[in-house]
N, C-alpha and C positions, 0 to 999 in steps of 0.2 A: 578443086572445090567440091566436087564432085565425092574425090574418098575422103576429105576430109568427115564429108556430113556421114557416111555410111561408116566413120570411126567412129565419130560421138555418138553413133545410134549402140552405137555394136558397146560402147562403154557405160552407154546407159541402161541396157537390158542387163550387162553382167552385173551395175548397181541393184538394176530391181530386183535380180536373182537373189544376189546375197541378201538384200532387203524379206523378202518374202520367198524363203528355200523350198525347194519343192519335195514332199515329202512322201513315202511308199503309201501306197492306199490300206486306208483303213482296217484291218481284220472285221471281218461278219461275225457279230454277236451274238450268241445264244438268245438273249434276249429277242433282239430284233427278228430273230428267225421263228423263235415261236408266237410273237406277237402278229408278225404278218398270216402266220398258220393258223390264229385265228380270227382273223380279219377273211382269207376267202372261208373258212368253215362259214362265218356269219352270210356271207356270201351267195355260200349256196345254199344253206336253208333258207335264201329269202328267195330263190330262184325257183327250189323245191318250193316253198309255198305259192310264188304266184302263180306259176305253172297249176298248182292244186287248183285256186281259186279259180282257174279257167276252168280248168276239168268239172267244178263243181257248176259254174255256170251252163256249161253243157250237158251236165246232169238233170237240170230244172228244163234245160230246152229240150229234151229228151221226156219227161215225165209230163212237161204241160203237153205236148204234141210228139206224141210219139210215130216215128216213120223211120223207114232207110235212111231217110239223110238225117236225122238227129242221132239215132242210135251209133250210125258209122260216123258222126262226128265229137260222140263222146269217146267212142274208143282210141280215135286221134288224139282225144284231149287228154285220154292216160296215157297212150304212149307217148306224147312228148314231155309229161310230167313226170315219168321216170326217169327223162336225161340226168336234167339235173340230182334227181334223188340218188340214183345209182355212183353218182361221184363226188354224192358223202359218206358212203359207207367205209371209207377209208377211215374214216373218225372214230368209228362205233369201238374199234379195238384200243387200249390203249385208253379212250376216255371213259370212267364207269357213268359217267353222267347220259354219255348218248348208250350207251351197250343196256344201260336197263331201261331204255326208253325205246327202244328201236323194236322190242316185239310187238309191240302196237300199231305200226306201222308198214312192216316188211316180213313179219310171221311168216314162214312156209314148213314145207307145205299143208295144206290143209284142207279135213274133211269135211269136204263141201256137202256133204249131206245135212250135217248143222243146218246151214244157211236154207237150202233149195229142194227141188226135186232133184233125183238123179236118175238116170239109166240103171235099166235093172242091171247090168252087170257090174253094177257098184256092188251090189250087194244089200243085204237086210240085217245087218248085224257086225260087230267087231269086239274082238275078245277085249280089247286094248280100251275102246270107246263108247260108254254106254251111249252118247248124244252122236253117235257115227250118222243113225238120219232121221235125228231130231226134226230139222224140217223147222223151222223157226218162221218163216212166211207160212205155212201152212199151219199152223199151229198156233194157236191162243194161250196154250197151256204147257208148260213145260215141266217135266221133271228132272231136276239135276241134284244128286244126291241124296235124295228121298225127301226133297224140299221142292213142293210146288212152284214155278215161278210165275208171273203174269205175261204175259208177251204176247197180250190183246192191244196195248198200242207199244208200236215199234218204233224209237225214237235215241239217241244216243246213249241214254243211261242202260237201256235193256242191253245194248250192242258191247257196252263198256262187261257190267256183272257177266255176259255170257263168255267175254273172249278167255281163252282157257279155261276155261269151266272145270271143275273137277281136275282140275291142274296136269289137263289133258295139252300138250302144245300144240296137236292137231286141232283143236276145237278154237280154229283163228274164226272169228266174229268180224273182225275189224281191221283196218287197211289198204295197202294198194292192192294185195292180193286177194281181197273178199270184194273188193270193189271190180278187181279185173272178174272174176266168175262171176258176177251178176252181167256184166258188160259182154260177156262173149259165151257165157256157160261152159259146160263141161268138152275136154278133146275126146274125142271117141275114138280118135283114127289114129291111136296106136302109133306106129313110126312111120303111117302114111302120110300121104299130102294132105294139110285139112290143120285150120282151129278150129275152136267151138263157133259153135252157129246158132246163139240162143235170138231166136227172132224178135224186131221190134215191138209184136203185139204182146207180149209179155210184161209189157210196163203200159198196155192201153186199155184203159177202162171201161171201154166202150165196144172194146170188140177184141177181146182177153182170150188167151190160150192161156193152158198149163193152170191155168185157176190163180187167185189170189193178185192179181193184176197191183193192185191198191197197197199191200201188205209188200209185193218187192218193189216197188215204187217208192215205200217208204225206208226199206231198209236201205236199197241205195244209197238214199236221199243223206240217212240218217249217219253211215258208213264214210260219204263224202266230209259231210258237216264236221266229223271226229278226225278224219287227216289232213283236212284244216287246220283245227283246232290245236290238233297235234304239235304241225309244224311251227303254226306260231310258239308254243313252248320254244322246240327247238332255236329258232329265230333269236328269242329271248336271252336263253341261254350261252349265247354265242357273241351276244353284244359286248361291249366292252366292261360293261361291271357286270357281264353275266357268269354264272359259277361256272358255267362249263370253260369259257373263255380266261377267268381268276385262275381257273384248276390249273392250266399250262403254263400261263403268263407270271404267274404268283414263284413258281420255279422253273426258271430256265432249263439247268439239263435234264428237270424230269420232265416235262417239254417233249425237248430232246427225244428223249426217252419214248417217251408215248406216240410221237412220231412216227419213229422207228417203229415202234413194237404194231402200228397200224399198217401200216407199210407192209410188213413180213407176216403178218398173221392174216389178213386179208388176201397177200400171194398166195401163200401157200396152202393151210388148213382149210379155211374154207373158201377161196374159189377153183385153185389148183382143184384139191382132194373135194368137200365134201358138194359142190356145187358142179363140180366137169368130173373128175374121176371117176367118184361114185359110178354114174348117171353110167359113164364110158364102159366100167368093167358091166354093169347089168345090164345093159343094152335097154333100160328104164326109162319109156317117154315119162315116164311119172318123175322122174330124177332131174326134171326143168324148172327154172327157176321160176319164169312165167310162161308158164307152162298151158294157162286158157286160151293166150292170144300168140300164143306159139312169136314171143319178142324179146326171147331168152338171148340170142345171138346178141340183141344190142344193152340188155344187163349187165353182161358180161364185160362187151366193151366198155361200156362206160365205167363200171368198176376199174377197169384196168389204167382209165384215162384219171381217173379219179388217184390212183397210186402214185400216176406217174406227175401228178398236178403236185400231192402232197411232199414229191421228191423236190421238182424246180420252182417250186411258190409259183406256180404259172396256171390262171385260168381265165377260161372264154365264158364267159356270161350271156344267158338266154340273149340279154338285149344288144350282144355282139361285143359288148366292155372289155377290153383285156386287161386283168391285174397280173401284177410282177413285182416282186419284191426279194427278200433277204430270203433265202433259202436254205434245206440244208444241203443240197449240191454247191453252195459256197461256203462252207462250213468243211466238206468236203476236200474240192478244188484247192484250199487253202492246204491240205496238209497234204491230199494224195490226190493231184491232178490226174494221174492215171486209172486210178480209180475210181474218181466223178466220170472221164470219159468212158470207164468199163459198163459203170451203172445206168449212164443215159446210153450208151449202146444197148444195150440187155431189156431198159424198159420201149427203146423204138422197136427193138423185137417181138418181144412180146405185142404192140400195139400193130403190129404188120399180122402176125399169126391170126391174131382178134379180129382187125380187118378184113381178111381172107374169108372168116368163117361168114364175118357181115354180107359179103361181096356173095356168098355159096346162098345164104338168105334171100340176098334180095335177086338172082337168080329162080327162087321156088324152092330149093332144098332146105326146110326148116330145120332147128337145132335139134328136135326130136328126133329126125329123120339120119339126121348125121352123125349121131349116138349108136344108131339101128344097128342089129347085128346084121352080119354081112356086106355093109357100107363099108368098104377097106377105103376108101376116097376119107367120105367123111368122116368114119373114126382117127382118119391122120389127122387128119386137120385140126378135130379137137384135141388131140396127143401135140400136137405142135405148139398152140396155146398154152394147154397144159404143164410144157418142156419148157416155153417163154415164163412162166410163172416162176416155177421153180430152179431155172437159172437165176431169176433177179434175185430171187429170195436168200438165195448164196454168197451174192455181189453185199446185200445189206446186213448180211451176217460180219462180214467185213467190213465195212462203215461202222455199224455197232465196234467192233475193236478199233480200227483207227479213231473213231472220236472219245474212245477211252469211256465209254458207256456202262460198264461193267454186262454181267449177264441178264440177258432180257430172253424171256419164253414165247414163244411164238406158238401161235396154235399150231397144233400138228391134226392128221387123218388118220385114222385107219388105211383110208384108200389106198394112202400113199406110204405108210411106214407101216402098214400091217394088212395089206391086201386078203389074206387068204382070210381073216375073220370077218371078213364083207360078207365070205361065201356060208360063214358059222348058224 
């Protein structure tokens, strides 16, 4: 009785077999791979904005009641609003929609004498920049190429016409890094231990250091209000009928393409070379990315996290979300499974080396520091990093030919393919 029922079973599954055949899994799409690639881009510029939005909120609790604890809880509020930011800059390459928007934004480095006072050993002049110390909170009046300007009230339009001014790049106005030197002011200390240490009574109007109390209260103010505004573009853009999201989704393999091309030009050119290299052969604290609040080390990382997101479609979202989708390491895996294993081997590397350096960080040894000449420790470390970058970028040279991509340009360095005219 018993095997009869376990034979009609066993005759019934081979009916539903043939009934409904089981069939090899689907091939991963172009399509689907770049449409998920812009679903987290939208992703994180809504992460990058809220994060802003906090920041800006702690800007106002900073200005109405200025102390220790507002002042050090705006600088919390930028540095966890670079998380997110720093692991979009994989996009910037490859899409011209974010690359010509992103100077507003992420500009470096920049002569902060425009914006503030500085230390005399900044200097009183520069061959390169007439507005080198402009001084714009201290100043009513400006002149920028033999054209008077107003900037008795300081408010987003004045911050917008100054940024680049005379189509100087140093002359950044606007973003996270004119927002971070008003939050921490200038580093003095060289490839010593030390950020800036611009004091809370700089933004109190009732009991003012450095003068002009009211004037960087408002440029602040006015500088948050624009990488807001910013980002909502961004945001935009990224939505599903937005042009930057149309631009990849509209063509799959140039998609693809763009990808790629963010992927390897964000490794190598500039974070390998013009962001770590540089910095590494000069022994240049100046040669940091954020370089006021001395939180270059997690820049970095997170860029790194950010390549390695736009490899496996895989991201962690501020409010702990995780998205996952069609990727192009299945895109990959499908033609050269040893080569999607080579490339997620090579970018955990690199995210180990990045980590280490975080790890030497949050120990006391700043990035500047570990730059320093004479630091044989921590010039390895960033040489490691460095070596993790530029391995991947080798691995995606090869993904570009197996996915039959034709030739793609990748930013390159001096640093790193022409060293000696760093020294020129």
């Amino acid at each position: 009785m018993i095997r009869k029922t376990l034979l009609g079973a066993t005759i019934a599954l081979l009916a539903a077999s043939a009934a409904f055949p089981v069939t090899a899994a689907a091939a991963t799409e172009p399509a689907a791979v770049v449409e998920h690639y812009a679903d987290l881009a939208h992703a994180k510029y809504e992460d990058a904005l809220s994060t802003a939005k906090a920041l800006d909120a702690a800007i106002d609790a900073l200005i109405k009641s200025p102390s220790e604890e507002t002042l050090k809880a705006a600088r919390g509020a930028w540095i966890a609003a670079r998380v997110p930011y720093q692991q979009t800059e994989v996009y910037r390459f490859g899409n011209p929609i974010v690359d010509e928007w992103e100077g507003r934004v992420n500009a470096w480095p920049l002569d902060e004498g425009l914006i503030d006072h500085v230390d005399a050993s900044y200097g009183t002049e520069s061959d390169s920049n007439a507005l080198y110390v402009a001084n714009v909170i201290a100043n009513p009046s400006l002149n920028v190429n033999g054209e008077e300007i107003d900037a008795s009230n300081i408010n987003p339009d004045l911050l917008r016409s100054l940024h680049e001014a005379g189509e100087i790049e140093a002359n950044v106005a606007t973003g996270y890094h004119a927002i971070e030197f008003l939050l921490w002011g200038q580093d003095l200390n060289g490839t010593d231990a030390g950020a800036g240490n611009r004091a809370y009574t700089e933004f109190d109007t009732s009991n003012c250091t450095n003068g002009n109390c009211d004037r960087r209260a408002a440029y602040l103010k006015a500088a948050s209000e624009l990488l807001v505004s910013d980002l909502e573009e961004m945001v935009a853009a990224w939505a599903p009928e937005g042009d930057a999201a149309k631009a990849v989704t509209s063509d799959p393999q140039a998609g693809v393409r763009a990808i790629l091309t963010g992927m390897g030009s964000l490794s190598y050119g500039e974070l390998a070379g013009e962001r770590m290299k540089l910095g590494l052969l000069l022994h240049d604290p100046e040669e940091e990315h954020d370089c006021f609040s001395d939180n270059t080390h997690a820049s970095h990382l997170n860029d790194a996290i950010g390549i390695q997101s736009a490899y496996t479609g895989e991201y962690t979202r501020v409010d702990g979300t995780k998205m996952t989708g069609p990727s192009v390491s299945d895109l990959v895996a499908e033609k050269d499974a040893a080569l999607d294993r080579e490339v997620k081997g090579k970018l955990d590397a690199t995210l180990s080396a990045m980590n280490a350096m975080a790890e030497r960080a949050a120990g006391g040894e700043a990035y500047d520091q570990m730059i320093g000449e004479g630091n044989a420790e921590g010039n390895a470390a960033v040489q490691a990093a460095i070596d993790g970058l530029i391995d991947q970028t080798r691995s995606f040279e090869r993904v570009i030919a197996s996915l039959d991509l034709g030739a793609i340009e990748l930013e390159g360095s001096d640093s790193l393919d022409n060293p000696d005219a760093v020294f020129q």
